[in-house]
N, CA, C and O atoms as CSV, one atom per row, in Angstrom:
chain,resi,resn,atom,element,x,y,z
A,1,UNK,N,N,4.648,43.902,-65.391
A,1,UNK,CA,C,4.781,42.869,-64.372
A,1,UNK,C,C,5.239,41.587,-65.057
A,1,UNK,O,O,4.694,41.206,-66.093
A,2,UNK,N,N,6.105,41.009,-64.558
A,2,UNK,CA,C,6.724,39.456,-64.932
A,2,UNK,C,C,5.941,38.363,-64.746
A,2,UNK,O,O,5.154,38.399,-63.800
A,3,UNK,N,N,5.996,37.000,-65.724
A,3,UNK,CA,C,5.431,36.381,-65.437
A,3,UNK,C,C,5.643,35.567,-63.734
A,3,UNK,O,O,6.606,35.729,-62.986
A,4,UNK,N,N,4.680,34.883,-63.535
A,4,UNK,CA,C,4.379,34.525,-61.932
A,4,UNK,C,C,3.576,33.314,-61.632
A,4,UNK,O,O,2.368,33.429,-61.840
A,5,UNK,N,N,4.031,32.112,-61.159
A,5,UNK,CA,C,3.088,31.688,-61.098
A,5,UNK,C,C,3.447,30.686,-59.490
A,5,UNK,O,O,4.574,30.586,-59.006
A,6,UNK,N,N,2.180,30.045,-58.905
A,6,UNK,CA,C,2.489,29.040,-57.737
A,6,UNK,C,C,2.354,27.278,-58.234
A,6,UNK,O,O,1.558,26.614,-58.899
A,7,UNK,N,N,3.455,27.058,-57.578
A,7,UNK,CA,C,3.616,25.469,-57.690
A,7,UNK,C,C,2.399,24.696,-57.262
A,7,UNK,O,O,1.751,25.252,-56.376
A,8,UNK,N,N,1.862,23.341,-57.764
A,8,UNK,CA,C,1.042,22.840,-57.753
A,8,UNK,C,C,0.750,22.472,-56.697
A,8,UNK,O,O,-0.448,22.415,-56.418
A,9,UNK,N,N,2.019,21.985,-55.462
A,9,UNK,CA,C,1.444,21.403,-54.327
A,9,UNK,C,C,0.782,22.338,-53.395
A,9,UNK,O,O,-0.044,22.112,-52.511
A,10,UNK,N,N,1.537,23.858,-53.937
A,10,UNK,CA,C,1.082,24.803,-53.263
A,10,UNK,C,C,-0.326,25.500,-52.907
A,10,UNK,O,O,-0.967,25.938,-51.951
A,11,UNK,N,N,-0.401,25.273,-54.624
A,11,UNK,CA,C,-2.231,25.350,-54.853
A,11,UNK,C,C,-3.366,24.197,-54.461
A,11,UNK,O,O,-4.485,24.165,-53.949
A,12,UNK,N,N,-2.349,23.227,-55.040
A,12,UNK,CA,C,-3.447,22.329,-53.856
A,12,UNK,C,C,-3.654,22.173,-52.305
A,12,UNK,O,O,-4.615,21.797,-51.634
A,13,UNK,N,N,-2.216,22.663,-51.945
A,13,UNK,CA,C,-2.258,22.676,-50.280
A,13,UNK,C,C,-3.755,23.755,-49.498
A,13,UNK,O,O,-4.392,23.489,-48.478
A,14,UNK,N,N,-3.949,25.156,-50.592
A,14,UNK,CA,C,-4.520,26.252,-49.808
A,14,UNK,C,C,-5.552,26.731,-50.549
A,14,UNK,O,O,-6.265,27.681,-50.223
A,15,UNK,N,N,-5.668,25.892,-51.841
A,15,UNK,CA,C,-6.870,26.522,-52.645
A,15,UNK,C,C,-8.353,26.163,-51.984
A,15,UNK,O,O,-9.367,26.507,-52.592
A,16,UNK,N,N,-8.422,25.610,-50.993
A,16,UNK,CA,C,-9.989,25.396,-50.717
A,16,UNK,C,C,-9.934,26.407,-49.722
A,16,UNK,O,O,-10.527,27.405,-50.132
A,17,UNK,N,N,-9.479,26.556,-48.613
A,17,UNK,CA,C,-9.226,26.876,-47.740
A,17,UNK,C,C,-9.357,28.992,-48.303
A,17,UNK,O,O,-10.231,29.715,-47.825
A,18,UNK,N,N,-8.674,29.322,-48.960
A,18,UNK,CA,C,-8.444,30.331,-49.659
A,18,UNK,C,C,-9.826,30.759,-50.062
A,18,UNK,O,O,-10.461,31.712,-49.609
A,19,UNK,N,N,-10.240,29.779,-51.117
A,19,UNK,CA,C,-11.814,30.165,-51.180
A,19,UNK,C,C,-12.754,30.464,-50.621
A,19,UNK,O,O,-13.609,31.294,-50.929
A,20,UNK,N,N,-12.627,29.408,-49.212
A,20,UNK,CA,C,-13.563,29.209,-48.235
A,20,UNK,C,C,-13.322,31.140,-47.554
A,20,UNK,O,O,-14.442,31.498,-47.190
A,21,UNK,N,N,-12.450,32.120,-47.360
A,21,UNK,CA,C,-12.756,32.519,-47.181
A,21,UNK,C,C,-12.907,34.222,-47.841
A,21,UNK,O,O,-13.105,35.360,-47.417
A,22,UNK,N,N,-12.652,33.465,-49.222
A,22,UNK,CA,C,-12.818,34.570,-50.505
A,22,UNK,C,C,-14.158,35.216,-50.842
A,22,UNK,O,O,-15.003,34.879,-50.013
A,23,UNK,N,N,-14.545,35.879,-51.606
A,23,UNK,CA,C,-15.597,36.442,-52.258
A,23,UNK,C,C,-16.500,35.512,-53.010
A,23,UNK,O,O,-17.676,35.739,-53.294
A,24,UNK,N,N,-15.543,34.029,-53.406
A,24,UNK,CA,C,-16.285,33.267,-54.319
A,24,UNK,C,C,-17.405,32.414,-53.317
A,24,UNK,O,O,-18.374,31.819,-53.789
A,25,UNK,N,N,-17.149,32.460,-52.134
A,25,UNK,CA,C,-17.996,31.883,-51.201
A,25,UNK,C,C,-18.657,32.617,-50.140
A,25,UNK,O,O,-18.222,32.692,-48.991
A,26,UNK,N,N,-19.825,33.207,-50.603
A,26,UNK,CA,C,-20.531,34.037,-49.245
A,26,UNK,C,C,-21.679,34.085,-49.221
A,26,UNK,O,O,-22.655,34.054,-49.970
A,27,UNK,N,N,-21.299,34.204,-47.793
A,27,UNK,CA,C,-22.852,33.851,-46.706
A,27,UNK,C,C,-23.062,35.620,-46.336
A,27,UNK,O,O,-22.465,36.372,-45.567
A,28,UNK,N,N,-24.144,35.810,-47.240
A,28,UNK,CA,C,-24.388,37.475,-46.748
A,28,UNK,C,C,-24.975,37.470,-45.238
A,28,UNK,O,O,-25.936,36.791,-44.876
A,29,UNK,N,N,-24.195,38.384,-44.392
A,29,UNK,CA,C,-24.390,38.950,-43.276
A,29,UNK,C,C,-25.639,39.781,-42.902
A,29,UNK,O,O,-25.653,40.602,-41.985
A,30,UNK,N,N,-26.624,39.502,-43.655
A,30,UNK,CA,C,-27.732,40.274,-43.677
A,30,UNK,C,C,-28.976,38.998,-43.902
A,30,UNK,O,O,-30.063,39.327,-43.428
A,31,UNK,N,N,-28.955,38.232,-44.264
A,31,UNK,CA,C,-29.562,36.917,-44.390
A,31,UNK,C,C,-29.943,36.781,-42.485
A,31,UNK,O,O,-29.398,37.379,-41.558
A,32,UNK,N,N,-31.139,35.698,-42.455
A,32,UNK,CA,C,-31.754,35.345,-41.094
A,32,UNK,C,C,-31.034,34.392,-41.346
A,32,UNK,O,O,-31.393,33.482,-42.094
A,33,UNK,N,N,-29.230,34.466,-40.426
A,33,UNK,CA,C,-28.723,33.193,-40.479
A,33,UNK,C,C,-28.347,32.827,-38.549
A,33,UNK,O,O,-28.385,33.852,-37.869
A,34,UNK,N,N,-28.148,32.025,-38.068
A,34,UNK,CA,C,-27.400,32.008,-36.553
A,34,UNK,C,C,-26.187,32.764,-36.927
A,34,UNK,O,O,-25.712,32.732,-38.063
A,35,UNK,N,N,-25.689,33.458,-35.925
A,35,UNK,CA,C,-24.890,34.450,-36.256
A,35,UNK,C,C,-23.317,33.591,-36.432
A,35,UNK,O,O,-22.370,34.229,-36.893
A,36,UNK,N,N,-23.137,32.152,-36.041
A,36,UNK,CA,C,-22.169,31.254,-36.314
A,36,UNK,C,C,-21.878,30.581,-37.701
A,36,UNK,O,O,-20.910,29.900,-38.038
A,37,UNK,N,N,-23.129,31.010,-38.501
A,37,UNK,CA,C,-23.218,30.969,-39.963
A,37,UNK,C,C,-22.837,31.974,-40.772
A,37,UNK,O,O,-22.536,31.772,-41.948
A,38,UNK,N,N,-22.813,33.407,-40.089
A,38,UNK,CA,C,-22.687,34.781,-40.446
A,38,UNK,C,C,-21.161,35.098,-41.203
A,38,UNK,O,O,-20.306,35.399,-40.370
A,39,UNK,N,N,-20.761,35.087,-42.365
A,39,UNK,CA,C,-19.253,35.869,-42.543
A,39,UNK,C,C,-19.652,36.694,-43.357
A,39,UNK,O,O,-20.698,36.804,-43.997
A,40,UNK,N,N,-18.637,37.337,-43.283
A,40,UNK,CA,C,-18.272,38.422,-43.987
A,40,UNK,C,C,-17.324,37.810,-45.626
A,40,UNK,O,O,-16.996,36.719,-45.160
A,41,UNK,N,N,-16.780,37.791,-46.957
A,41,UNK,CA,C,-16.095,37.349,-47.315
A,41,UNK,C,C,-14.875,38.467,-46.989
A,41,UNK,O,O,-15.043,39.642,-46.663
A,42,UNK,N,N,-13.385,37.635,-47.204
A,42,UNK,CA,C,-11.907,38.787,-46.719
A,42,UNK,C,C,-11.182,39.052,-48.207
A,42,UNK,O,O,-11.049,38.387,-49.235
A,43,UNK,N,N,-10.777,40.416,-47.747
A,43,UNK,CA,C,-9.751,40.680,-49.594
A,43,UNK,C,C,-8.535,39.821,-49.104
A,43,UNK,O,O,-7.993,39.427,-48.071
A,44,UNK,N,N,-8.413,39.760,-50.729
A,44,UNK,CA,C,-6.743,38.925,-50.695
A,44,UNK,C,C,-6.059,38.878,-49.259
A,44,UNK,O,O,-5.749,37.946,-48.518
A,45,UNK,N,N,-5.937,40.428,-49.157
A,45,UNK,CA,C,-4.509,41.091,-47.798
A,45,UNK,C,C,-4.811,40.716,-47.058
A,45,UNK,O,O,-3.965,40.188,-46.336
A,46,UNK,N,N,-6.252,40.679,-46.633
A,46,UNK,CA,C,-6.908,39.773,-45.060
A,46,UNK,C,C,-6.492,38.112,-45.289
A,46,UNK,O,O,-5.868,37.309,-44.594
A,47,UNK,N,N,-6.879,38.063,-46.055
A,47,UNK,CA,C,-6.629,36.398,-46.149
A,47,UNK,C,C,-5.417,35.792,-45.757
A,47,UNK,O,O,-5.142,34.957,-44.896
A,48,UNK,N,N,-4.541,36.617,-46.875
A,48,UNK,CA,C,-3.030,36.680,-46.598
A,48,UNK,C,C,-2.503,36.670,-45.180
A,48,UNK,O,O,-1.790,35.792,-44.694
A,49,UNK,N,N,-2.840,37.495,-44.726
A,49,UNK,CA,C,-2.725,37.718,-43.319
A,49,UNK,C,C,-3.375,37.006,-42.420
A,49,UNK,O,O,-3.155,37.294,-41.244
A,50,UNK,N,N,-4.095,36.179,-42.648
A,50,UNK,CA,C,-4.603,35.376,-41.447
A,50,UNK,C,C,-3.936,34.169,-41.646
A,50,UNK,O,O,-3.641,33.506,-40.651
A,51,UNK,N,N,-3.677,33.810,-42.647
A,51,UNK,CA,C,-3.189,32.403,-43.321
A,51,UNK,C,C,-1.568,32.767,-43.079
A,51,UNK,O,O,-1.046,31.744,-42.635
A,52,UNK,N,N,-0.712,33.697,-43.187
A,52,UNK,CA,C,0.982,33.940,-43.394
A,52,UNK,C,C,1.003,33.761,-44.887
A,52,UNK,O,O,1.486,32.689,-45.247
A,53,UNK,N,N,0.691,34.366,-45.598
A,53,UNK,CA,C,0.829,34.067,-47.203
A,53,UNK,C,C,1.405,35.054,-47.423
A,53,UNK,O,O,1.573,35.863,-46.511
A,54,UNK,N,N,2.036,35.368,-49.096
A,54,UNK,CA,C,2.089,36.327,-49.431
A,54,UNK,C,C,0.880,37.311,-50.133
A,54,UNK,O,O,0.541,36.481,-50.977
A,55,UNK,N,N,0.245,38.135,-50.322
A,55,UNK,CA,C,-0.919,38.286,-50.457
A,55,UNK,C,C,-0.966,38.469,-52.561
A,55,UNK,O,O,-2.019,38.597,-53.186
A,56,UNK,N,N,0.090,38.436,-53.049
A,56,UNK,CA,C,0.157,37.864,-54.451
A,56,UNK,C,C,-0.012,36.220,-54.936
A,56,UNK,O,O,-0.210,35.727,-56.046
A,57,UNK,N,N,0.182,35.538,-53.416
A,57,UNK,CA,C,0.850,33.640,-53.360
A,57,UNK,C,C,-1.227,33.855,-53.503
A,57,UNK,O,O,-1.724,33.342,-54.506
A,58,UNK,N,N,-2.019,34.445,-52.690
A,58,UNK,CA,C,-3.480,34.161,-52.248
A,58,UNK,C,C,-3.803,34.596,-53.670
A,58,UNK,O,O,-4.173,33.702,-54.432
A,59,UNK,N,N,-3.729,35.669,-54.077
A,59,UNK,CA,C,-4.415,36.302,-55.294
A,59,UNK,C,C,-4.159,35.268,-56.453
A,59,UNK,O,O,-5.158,35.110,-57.154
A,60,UNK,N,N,-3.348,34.720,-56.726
A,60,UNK,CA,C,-2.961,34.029,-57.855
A,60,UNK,C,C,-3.612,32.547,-57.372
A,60,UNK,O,O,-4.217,32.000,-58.294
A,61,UNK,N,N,-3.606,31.988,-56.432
A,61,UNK,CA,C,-4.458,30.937,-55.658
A,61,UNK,C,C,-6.242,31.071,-56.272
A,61,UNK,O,O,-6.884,30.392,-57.074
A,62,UNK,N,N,-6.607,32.369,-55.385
A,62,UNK,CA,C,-7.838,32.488,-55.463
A,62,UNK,C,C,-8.315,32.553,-57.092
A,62,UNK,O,O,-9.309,31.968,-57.521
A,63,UNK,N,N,-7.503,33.291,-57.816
A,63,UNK,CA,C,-7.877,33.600,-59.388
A,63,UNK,C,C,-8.145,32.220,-60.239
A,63,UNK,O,O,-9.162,32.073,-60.917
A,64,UNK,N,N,-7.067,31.179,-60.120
A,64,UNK,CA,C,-7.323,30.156,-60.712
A,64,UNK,C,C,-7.827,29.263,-59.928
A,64,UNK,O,O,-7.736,28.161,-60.469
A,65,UNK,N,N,-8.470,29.195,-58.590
A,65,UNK,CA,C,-9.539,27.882,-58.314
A,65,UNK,C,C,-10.791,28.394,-58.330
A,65,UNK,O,O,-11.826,27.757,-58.133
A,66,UNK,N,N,-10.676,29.723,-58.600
A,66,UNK,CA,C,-12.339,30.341,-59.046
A,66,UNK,C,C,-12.422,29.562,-60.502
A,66,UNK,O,O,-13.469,29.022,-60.859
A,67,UNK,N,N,-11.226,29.553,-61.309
A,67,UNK,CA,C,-11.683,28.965,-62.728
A,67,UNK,C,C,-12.193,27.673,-62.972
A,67,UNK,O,O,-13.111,27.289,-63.698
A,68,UNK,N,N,-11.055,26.800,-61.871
A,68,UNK,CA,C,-11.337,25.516,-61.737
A,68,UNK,C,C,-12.823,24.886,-61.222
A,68,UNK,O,O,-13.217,23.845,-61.748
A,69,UNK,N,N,-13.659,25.567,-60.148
A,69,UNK,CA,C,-14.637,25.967,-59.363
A,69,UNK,C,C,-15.569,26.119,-60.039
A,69,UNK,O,O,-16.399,25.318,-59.608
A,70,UNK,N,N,-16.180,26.896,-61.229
A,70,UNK,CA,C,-16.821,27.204,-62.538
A,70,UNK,C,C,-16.596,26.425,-64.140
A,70,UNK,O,O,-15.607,26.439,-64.872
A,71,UNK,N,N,-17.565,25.949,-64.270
A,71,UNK,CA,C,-17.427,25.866,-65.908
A,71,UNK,C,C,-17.427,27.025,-66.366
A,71,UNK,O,O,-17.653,27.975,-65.617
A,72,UNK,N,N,-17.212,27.169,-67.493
A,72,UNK,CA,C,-16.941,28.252,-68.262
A,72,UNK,C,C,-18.592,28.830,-68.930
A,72,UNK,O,O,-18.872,29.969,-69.305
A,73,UNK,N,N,-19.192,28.002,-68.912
A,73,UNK,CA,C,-20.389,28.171,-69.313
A,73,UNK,C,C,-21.122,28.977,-67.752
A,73,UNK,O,O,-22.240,29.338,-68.117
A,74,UNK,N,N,-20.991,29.263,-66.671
A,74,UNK,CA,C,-21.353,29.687,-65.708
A,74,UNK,C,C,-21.012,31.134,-65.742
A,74,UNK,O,O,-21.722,32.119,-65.539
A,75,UNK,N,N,-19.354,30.990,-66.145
A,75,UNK,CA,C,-19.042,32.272,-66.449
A,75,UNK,C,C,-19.550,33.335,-67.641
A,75,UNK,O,O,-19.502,34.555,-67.485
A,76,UNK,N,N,-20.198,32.478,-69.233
A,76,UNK,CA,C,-20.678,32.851,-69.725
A,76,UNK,C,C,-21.921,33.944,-69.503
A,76,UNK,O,O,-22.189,35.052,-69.969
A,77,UNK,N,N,-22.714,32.766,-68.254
A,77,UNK,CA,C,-23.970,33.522,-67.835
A,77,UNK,C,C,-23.528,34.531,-67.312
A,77,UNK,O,O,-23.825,35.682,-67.632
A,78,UNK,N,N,-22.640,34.138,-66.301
A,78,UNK,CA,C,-22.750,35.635,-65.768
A,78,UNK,C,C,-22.446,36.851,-66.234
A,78,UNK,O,O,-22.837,37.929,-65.786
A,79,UNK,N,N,-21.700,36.642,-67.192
A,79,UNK,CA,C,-21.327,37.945,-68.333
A,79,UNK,C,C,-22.373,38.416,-68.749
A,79,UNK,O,O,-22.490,39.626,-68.948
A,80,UNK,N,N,-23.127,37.744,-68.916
A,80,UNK,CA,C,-24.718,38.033,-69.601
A,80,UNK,C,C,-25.568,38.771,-68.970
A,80,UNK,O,O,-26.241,39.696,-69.423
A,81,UNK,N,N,-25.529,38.310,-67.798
A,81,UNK,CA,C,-26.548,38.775,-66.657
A,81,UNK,C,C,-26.456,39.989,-65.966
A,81,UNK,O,O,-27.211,40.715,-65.320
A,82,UNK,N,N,-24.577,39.959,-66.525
A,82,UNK,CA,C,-24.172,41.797,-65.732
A,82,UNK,C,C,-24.940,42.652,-66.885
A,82,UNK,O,O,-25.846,43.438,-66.606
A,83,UNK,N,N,-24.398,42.371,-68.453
A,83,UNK,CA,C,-24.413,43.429,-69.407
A,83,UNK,C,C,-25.993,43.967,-69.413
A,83,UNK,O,O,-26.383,45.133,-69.345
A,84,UNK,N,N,-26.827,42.659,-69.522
A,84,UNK,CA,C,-28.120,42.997,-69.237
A,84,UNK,C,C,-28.811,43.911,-68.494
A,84,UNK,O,O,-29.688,44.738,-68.743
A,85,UNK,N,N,-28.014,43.456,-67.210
A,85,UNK,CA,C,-28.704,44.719,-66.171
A,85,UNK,C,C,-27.734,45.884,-66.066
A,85,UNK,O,O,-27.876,46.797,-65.253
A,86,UNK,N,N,-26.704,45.790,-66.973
A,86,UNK,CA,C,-25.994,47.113,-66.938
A,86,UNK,C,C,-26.888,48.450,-68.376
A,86,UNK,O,O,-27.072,49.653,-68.561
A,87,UNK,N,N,-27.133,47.207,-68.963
A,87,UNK,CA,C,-27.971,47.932,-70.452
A,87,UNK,C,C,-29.370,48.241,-69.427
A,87,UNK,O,O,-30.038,49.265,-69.289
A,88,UNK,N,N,-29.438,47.406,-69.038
A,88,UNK,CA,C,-31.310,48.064,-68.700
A,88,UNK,C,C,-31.124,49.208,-68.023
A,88,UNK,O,O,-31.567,50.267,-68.467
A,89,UNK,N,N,-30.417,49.136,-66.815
A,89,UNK,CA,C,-30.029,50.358,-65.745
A,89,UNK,C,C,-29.417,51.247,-66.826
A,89,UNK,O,O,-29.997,52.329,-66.735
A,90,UNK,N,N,-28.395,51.295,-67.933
A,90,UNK,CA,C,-28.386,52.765,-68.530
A,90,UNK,C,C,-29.898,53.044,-69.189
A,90,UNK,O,O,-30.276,54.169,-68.864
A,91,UNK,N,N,-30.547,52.571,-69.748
A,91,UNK,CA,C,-32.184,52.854,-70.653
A,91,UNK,C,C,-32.827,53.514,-69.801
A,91,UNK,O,O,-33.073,54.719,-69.855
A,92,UNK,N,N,-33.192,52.613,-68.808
A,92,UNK,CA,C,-34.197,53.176,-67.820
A,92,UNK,C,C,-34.051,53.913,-66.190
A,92,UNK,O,O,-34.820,54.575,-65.493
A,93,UNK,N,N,-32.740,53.441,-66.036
A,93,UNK,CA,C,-32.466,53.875,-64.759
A,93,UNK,C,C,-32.846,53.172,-63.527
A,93,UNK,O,O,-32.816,53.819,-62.480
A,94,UNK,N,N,-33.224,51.846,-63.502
A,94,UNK,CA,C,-33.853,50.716,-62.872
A,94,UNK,C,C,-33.127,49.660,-63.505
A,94,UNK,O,O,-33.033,49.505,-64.723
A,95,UNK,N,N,-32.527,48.814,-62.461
A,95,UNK,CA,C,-31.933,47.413,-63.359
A,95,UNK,C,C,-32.807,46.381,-63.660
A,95,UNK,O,O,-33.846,46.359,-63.000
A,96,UNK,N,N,-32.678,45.719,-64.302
A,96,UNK,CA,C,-33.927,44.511,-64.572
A,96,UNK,C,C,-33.906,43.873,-63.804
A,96,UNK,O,O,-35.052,43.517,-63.529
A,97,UNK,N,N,-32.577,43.085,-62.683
A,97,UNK,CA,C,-33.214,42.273,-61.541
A,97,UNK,C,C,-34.048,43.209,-60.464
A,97,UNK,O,O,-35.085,42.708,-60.031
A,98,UNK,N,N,-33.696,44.482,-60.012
A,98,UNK,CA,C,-34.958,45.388,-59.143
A,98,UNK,C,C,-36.349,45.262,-59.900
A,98,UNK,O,O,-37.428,44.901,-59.431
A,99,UNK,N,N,-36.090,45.591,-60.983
A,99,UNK,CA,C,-37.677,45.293,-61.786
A,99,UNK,C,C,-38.123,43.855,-60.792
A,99,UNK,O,O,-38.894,43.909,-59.834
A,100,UNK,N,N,-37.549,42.818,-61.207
A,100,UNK,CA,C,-38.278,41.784,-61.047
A,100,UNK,C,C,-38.814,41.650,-59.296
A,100,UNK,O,O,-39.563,40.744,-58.932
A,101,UNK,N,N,-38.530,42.213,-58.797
A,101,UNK,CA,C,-38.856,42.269,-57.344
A,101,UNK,C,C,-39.612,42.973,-57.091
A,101,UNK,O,O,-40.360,42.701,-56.152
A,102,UNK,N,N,-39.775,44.264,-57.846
A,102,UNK,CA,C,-40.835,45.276,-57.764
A,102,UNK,C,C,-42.335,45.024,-58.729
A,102,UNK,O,O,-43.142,45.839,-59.178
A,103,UNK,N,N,-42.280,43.698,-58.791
A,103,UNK,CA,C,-43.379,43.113,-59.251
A,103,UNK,C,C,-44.119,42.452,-58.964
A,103,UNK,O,O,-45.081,42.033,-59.608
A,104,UNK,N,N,-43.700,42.183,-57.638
A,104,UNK,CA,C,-44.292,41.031,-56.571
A,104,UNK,C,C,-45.546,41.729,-56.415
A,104,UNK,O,O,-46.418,41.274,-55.675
């Protein structure tokens, strides 16, 4: 694949907006919320499609205002926090955040 990228006014025109209804922002549908609080988050193609984008113009949008959106140190953790409960869940077969709930 070739390099690719979107112009600045572009990203600033749709990067909130994009987010707002990306993966990086969600309101789980299973939460006691008013159901006017309720979303779902949309893949790229949905997004794309509700907005008229191209759904590569959204993906490349969404990828770098998730970066901008995060310190890098956030991202650190979370690297951490997967491997952890990916190591515990292979050892034991229980992830360590279920542990912690099953301790209440």
């Amino acid at each position: 694949m070739g390099f690719y990228f979107v112009d600045p006014e572009t990203y600033k025109k749709y990067k909130d907006e994009i987010l707002s209804y990306s993966q990086s922002v969600q309101v789980n549908t299973q939460e006691f919320l008013p159901e006017e609080k309720r979303k779902r988050p949309l893949s790229d193609k949905e997004i794309a499609a509700k907005m008229g984008l191209e759904e590569r113009v959204v993906r490349e949008i969404r990828v770098v205002a998730e970066r901008d959106a995060y310190p890098i140190d956030e991202w650190e953790q979370a690297l951490e926090f997967k491997d952890k409960a990916c190591r515990e869940y292979a050892r034991t077969g229980l992830s360590s955040v279920t542990k912690k709930y099953l301790k209440k």
